[in-house]
N, C-alpha and C positions, 0 to 999 in steps of 0.2 A: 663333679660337684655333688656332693652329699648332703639332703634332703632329712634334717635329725626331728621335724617338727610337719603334726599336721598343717598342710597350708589353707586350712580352714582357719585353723587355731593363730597362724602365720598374720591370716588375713586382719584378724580381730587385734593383734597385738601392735599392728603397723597402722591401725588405726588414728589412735593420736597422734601419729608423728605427721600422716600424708596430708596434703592440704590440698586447697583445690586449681587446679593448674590454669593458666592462663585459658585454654581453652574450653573450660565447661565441662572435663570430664569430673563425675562425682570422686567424693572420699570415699573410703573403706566404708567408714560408719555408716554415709547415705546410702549406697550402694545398697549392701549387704540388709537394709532396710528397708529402701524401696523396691530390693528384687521378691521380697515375699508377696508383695502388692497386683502379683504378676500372676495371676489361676490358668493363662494359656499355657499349653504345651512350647516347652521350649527347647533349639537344638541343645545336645549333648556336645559341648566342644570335646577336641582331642589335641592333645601337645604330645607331642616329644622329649621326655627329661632331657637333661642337660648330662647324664651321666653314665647310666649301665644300660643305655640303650632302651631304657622301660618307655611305656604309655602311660601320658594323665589323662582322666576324664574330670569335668565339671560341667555342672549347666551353668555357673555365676561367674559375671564377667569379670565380676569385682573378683573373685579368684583366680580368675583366667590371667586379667592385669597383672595382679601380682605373683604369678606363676612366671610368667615372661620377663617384667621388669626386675623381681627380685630373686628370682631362684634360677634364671637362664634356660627357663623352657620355651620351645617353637611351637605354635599352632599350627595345627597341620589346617590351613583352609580348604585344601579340596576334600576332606574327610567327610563323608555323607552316613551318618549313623546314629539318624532319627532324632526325633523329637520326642522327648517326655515334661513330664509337672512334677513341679518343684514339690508341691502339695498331693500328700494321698487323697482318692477320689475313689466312689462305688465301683469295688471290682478292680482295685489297682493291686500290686507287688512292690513293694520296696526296693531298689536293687542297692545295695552295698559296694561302697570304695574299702578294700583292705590296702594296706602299704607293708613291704615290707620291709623288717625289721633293721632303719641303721643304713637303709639306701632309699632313692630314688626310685623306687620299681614299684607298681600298682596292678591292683586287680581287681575285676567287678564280676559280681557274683549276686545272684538272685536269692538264690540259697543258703537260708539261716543255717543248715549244717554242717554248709560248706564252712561259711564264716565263722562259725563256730570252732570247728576243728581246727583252723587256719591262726585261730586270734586266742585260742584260752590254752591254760596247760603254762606249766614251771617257765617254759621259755619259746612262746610260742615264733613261729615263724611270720608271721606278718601281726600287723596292728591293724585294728576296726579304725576306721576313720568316718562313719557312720553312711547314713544314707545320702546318694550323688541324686536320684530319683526317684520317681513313682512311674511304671510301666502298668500296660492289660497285663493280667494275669492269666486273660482268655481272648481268644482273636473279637478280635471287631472291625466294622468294616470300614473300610481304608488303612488299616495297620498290616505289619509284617512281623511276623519272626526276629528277633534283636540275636545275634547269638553270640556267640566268646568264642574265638576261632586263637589256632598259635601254629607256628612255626616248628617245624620237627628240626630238632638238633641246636632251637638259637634260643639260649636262657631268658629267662624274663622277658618272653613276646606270649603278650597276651591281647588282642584285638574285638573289639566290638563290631558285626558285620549285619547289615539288614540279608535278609534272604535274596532279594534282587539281587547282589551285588555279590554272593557267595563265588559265582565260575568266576568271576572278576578277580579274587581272594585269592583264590584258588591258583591262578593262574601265574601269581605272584609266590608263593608257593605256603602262603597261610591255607595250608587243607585241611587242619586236622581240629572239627570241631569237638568243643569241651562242654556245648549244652546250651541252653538259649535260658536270655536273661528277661524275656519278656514280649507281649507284642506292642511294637511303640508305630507311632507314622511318620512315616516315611518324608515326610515333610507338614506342615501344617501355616496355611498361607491363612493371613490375618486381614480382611478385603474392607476395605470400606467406601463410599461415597462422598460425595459433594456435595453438601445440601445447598440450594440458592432460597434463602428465606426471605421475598421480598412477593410473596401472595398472599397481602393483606393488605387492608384499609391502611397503614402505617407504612407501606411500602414507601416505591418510591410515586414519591406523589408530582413529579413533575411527568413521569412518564403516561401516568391515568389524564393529567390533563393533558399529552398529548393524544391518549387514544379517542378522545373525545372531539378534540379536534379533527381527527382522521374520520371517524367513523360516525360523527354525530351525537345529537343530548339523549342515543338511546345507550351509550357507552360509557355514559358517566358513573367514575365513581369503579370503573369495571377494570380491574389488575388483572383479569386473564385474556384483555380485549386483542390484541393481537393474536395469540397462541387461542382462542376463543374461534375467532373470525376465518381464521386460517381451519382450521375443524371443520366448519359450519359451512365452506365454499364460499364466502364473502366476495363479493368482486374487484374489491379494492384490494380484496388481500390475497385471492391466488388469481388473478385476473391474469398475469404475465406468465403464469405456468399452470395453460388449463389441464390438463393432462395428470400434474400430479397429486397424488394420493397422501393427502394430507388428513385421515382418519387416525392416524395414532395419536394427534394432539390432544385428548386427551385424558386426563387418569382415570384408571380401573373405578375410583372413589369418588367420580367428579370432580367441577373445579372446584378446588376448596378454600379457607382461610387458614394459614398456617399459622396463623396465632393462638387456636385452639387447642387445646391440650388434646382435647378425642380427635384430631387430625393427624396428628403427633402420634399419638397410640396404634393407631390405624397403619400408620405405614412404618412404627417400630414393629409390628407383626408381621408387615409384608416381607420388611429388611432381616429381620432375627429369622423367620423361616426357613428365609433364600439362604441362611448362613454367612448372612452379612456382619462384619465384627464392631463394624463403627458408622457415624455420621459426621461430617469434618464440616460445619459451619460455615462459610463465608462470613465476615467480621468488619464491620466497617466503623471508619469516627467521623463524626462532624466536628470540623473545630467551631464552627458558630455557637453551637449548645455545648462544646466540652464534655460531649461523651458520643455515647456507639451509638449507631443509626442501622435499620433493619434487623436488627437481632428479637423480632418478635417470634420469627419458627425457632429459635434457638432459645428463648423464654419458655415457651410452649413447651420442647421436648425438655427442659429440665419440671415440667411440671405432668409431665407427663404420670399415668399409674406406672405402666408397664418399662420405664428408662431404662431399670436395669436391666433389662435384655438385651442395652444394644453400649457401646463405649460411645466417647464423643471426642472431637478436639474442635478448637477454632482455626479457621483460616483470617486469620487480619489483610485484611485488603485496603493497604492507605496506598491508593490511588493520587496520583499525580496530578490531574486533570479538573476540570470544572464538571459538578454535577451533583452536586451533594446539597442538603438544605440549608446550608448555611453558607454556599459557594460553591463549598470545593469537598473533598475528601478523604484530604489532607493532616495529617497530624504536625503541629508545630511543635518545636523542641518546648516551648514550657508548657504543652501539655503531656508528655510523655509521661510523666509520673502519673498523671490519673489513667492514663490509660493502662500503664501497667498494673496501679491497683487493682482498677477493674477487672482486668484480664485474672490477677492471682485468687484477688477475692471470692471473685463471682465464678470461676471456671476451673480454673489449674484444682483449686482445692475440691473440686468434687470426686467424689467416692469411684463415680464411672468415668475419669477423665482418660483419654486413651493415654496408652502408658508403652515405653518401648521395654525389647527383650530385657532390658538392663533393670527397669523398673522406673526409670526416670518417665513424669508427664509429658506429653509430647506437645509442640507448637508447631505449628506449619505456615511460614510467611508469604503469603498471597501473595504480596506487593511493598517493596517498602522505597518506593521511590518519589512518594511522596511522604516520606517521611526527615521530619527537621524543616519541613518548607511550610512558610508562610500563608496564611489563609486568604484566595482571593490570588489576580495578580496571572500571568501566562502560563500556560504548561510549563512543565521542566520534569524532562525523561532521565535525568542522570540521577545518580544515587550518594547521596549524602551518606559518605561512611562512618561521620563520626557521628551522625543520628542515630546514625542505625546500629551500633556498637552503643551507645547511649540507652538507644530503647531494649537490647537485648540484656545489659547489663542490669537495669531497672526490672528487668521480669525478676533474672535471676536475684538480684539484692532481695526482694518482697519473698520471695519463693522460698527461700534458704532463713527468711526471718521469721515468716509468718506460716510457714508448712513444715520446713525443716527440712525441706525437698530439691534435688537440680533440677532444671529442665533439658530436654533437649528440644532447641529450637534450631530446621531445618527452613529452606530457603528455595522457594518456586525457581525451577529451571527456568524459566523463563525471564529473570532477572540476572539468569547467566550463573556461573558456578561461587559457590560464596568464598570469599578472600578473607585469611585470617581475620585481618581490622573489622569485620562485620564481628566476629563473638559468635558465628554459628557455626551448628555439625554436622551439617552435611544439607541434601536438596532432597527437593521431593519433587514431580513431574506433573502439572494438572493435565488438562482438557488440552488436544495436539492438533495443528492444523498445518496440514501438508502443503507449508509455500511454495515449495519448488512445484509442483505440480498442481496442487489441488486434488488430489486423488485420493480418497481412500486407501484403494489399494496399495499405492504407493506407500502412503503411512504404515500400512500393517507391515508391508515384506522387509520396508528399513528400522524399523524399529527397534532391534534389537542391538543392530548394526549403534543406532544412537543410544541407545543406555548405554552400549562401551563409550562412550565419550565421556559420561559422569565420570568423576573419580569419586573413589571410598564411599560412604554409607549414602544411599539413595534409596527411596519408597518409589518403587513403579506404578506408572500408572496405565490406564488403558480407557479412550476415548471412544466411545459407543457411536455417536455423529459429531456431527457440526452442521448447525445451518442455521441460518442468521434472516432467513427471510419471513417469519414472521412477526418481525421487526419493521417490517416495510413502514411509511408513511409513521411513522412512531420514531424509533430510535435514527433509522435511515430512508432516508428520505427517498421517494421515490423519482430515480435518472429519469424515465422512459418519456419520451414526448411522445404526441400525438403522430407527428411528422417523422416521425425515427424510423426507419428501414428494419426489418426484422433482423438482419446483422447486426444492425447498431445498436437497437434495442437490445437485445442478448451479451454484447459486448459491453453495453452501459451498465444492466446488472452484475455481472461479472466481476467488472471491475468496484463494485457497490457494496456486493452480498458475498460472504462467505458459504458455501455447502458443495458437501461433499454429494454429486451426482451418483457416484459408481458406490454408496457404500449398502451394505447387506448384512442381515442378518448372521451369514453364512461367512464375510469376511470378520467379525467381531469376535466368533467362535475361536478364528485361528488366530488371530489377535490375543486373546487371553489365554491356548496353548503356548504361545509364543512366550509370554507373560511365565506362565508356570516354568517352563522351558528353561528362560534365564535364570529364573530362583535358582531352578533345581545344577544348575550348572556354576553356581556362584560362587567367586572367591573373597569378595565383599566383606567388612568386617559384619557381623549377624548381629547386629543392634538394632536394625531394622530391616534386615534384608530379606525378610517376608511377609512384609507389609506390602500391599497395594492399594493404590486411591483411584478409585472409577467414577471418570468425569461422563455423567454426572447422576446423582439420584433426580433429581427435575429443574436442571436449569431449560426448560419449555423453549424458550426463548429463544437458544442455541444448540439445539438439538440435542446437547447433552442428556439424554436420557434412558434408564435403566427402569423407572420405576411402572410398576404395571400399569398398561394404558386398553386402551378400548379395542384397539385392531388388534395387538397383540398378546394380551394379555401378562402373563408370566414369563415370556418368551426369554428375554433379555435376561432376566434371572435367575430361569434355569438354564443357560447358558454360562452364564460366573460362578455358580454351583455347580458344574458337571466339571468345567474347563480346569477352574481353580482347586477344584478336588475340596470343598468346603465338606465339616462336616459338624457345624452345628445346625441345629433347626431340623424341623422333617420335611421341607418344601415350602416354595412361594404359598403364597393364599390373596389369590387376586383382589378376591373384594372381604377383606377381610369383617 
């Protein structure tokens, strides 16, 4: 098959005709629109023509698509051959797509001489199809060598190869380099956090007056009274485990009010340092008042100075269960239009909304099992698929009317893998707790083992702790009697409290090699397949935590900065 038109130009012209398919994937025109939207380095795909045996390169998926669907090219997924920006940057090179003349056959070249030669003249041998990227033009650190390697004796093989991977090339019998097209990296992992914004006066206020209940009228009014108590050696609150060291509770910044914008500020410095790319919200609705509950740290950091530094998404958590100020927290089907306005209005449309490889804003659904269910009324764990296809399709209808935008809205592994009828594209993985064992350790070594059970586009995540016991007398109520036997007592907890005993600083390290590990072995479609969500920035409460604390300081984060190979920021900054 013969290739007679740029498939840039391909892309643009097939535009009015494509529309947008039952599952959420964008048109040409959004696409190609919201991929400029996108300042992260992004992988360089590789296909296979469909004819003389040539190589395509692109970064745009939206070209990639219709590279495959209309012109009968393969993506090669196990192709590893770095990351570059869409967009020139201080210090970057262009590198140029030529095609040649009246086939399917391409080639990338750094060198305006080269492409010169190659593209001008009465009847040149290839056509400019302009710029594929922007590469270093000079090493930097964490980047390689990009080079243009080919085959002796096999026409039209021309290959992009990072330096690493050259005796690999080689060995296949690509030996014979024609010159390097730039330094690009080797990978480039997009890491973000889990904010829990529910430390402030606005929190949740059923849980201050239980703290107050537990602990007395010197706790009133006190959102960090358990994670507080448990710090300070309380006896009600580490009475049942004298022994452990519960000085990391709490933060580098003290206990603060996340409603504040300079709180906000304070640990977008700590997070942009560490080369953190995002903060992912927790998102909650009341149906009593018909709207969000707890989203005052999520008010705050859009009011932040310094925002731009760090990307954002929501996590909607409509929770099943009783607990919320108005009952429950819950979204009933005739509230889902407001809530999606909300959601588009107030969020999707902001300027730093995290955004995947494709350029689409990204949504990540906490929970959607109380959603379609009525306010008030018994648990119910199943999941209402035609709410939840309802709520998904309400984002997108607002989104596409009022931004002009798709979304990609993926779907907590923990509600199980999402089934067409939901309207979403793929999972993402929060905070992990090792049931079969309880072990740490155990969580880190299988881990990997469990993300191959995901199918197609997944964001990984990696679980820093778990522990649930300074929750005691608060959220869980303290088993131990007076009269209980130290066996019993210890097996009463147990069966109580969530935490992980055996875990370490030192297994979390290999945990997010393991993390890098999987990216870097990945055949996943790259929409999102170097994105990570780390449970947690400070949910306190359950050990989820990353963010700088008092006994460790920076520890935790420059551990996901060394492991993850980050390289925005110049370093944590404790107390900023």
């Amino acid at each position: 098959m013969r290739v007679h038109v740029s498939l840039l130009a391909a892309v643009a012209v097939a535009a009015s005709l494509i529309t947008m398919s039952s599952s959420g994937q964008p048109t040409a025109t959004a696409a190609t629109s919201a991929e400029s939207k996108v300042t992260d380095p992004v992988p360089l795909l590789e296909l296979s023509t469909a004819g003389e045996g040539g190589t395509f390169w692109t970064l745009s998926q939206a070209e990639m698509q219709s590279a495959v669907g209309q012109h009968g090219m393969r993506l090669r997924t196990d192709a590893r051959v770095g990351y570059l920006r869409r967009q020139p940057f201080a210090g970057s090179q262009p590198v140029f797509r030529l095609r040649k003349q009246g086939q399917s056959v391409y080639l990338l070249t750094a060198s305006t001489a080269e492409r010169d030669q190659l593209t001008t003249g009465t009847n040149p041998p290839f056509l400019d199809e302009g710029v594929v990227g922007h590469a270093f033009a000079s090493p930097q650190p964490g980047t390689e060598i990009l080079y243009r390697v080919r085959k002796e004796g096999l026409a039209n093989s021309w290959r992009p190869v990072l330096a690493s991977r050259l005796e690999q090339m080689r060995a296949l019998g690509w030996d014979k380099i024609d010159g390097p097209l730039g330094h690009v990296y080797p990978r480039w992992i997009r890491a973000g956090a889990i904010y829990f914004g529910t430390f402030d006066a606005d929190g949740n206020r059923a849980m201050m007056d239980r703290i107050e209940q537990y602990y007395g009228p010197e706790a009133k009014d006190d959102w960090w009274g358990g994670v507080r108590h448990a710090h300070d050696g309380h006896p009600k609150a580490v009475g049942h485990w004298p022994g452990e060291d519960f000085s990391h509770l709490k933060p580098s910044i003290g206990y603060y009010d996340d409603s504040k914008p300079e709180t906000l500020e304070r640990q977008i410095t700590q997070a942009s340092g560490a080369g953190l790319d995002h903060f992912a919200f927790y998102w909650y609705w009341n149906p009593g008042t018909a709207t969000e509950q707890y989203a005052a740290g999520l008010r705050a950091f859009l009011a932040a100075r310094n925002r731009a530094n760090l990307k954002f998404t929501v996590l909607p958590c409509i929770h099943p269960w009783n607990g919320g100020a108005g009952g429950t927290l819950r979204m009933p089907s005739g509230q889902i239009g407001q809530a999606a306005d909300l959601l588009v209005n107030d969020y999707l449309s902001q300027p730093n909304i995290l955004r995947a490889n494709d350029g689409r804003p990204l949504l990540e659904l906490c929970d959607v099992r109380g959603i379609g269910k009525p306010d008030g009324g018994p648990a119910d764990n199943t999941i209402n698929a035609e709410a939840v296809r309802q709520f998904s399709d309400a984002i997108r209808d607002r989104a596409r009317t009022r931004l002009g935008e798709e979304v990609m809205i993926v779907l907590t592994t923990d509600n199980g893998i999402p089934k067409p009828e939901l309207g979403l594209n793929g999972s993402y993985c929060p905070g992990r707790w090792d049931y079969a064992t309880g072990s740490y350790e155990n969580y880190v070594t299988a881990e990997r083992r469990w993300f191959a059970t995901i199918p197609d586009n997944l964001i990984r995540c990696a679980t820093s702790d778990f522990d649930e016991r300074p929750r005691i007398g608060i959220s869980i109520a303290d088993p131990v009697r007076a009269e209980d036997s130290p066996e019993e007592a210890k097996r009463k907890l147990h069966n109580s409290f969530r935490w992980y005993e055996d875990q370490s600083p030192a297994a979390y390290t290999r945990l997010l090699g393991d993390v890098r590990a999987d990216i870097d072995a990945s055949t996943r479609p790259s929409t999102v397949d170097n994105l990570v969500l780390l449970y947690a920035w400070n949910e306190w409460h359950e050990g989820g935590v990353i963010e700088p604390n008092e006994r460790d300081g920076c520890a935790y984060l420059d551990a996901v900065r060394a492991e993850l190979r980050l390289r925005n920021g110049t370093g944590c900054v404790p107390v900023p």
